[in-house]
Each structure stands twice: as C-alpha cells, then as structure tokens.
C-alpha positions in Angstrom: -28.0 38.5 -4.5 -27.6 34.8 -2.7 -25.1 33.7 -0.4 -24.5 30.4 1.1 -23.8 30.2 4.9 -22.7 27.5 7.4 -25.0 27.9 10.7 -25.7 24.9 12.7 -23.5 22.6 10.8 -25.1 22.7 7.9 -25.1 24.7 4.7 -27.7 26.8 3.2 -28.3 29.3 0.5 -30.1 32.1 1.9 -31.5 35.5 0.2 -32.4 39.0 2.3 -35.8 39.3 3.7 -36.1 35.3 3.9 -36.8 32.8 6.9 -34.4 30.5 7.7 -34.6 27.5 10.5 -31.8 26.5 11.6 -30.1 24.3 14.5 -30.6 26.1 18.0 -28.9 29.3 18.6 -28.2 31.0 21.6 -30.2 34.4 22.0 -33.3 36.4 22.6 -36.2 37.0 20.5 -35.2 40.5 18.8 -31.4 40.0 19.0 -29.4 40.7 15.7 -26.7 38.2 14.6 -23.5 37.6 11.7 -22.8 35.0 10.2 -19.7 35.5 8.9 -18.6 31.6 7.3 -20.0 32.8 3.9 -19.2 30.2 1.3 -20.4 31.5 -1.9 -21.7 34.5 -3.0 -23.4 34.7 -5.9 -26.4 36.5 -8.2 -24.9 39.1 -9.6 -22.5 38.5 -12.4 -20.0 35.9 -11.6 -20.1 33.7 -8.4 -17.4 34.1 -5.8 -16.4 31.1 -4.3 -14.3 31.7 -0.9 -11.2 29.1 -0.1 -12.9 28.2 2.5 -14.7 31.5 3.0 -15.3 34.7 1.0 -12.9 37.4 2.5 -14.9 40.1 4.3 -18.9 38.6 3.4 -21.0 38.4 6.0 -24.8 37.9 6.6 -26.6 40.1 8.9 -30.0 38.2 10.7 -32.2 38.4 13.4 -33.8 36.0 16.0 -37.7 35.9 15.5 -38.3 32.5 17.2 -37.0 29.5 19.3 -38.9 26.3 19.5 -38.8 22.6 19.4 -39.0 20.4 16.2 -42.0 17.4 16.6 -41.6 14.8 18.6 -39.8 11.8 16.7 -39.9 8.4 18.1 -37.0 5.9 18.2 -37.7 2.4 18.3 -34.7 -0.5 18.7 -35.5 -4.0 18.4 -33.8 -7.2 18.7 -35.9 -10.1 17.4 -36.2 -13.3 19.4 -34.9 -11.8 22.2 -37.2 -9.9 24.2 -35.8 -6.7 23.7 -37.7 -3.8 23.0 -37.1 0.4 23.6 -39.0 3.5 23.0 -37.7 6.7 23.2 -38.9 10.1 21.9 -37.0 13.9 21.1 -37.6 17.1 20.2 -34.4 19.2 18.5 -34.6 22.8 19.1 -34.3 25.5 16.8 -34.1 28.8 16.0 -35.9 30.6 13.0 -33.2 33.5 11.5 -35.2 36.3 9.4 -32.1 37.4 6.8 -31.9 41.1 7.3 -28.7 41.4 4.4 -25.9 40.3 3.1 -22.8 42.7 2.7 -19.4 42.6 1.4 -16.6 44.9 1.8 
C-alpha cells in the first residue's frame, strides 16, 4: 500500500518502512509524527483519490535526522556595470522513516 502526502509543500508518494527527506520539521530525533493531508491512497485494488484529502488516512512517521542540504552558491551579475554578488545557503531538513499508513 502507497499513499501520497503533502509535507513541506511538496507532494510525495511514500510506502511503510521507507526514508523520506523532506523540508525542515520541527522536533527531536525519536519523536513520532502524522501526516494527515493524504492525497491518494492507492496499491490495493482501486485508488482512492481524496477531494482534497482522503477522509480519515493518515501516515504515521518518525524523526531519525535533521541536517543541512550542501552549500549552493548564488551568483548575480550585471554586465558592463561592475556589479557582481556571491552568496551561499544551506536548506535544512528533516529525514521521516514511514512507520504506516492507516485508514479508518
């Protein structure tokens, strides 16, 4: 079974027992979470596809890391004109280990 979630802004398709990385997360190391905006549930018979969510889905995980992305570099230029900037950043994230997905 397969749902897909919204968690950071962004959609993905998740499975239990897999690592997800997602956009930073409040939390400690250890602490269980829900994700509860399930958008499609699907893998065993027919898909259910929630208007916007699926009615009482949700997706149990857990916290097993925070950290920072690389560094990437921005560079802005203006030819001819003497203008040149250099900055770098590093998004955080968290890494989500999928512990189930239920539906009542």
């Amino acid at each position: 079974m397969y749902a897909v979630v919204v968690a950071g802004g962004k959609q993905h398709r998740v499975r239990a027992g897999e690592l997800l990385k997602v956009e930073k997360i409040e939390g400690e190391i250890g602490t269980a979470l829900v994700l509860d905006r399930v958008l499609m549930l699907g893998g065993d018979g027919e898909p259910r596809i929630g208007t916007p969510v699926v009615e009482g889905a949700m997706v149990k995980a857990e916290i097993v890391r925070q950290g920072r992305n690389k560094k990437l570099l921005v560079f802005k230029k203006r030819r001819r004109k003497n203008y040149r900037r250099m900055y770098g950043h590093r998004q955080p994230y968290t890494h989500l280990r999928i512990t189930g997905i239920e539906v009542k």
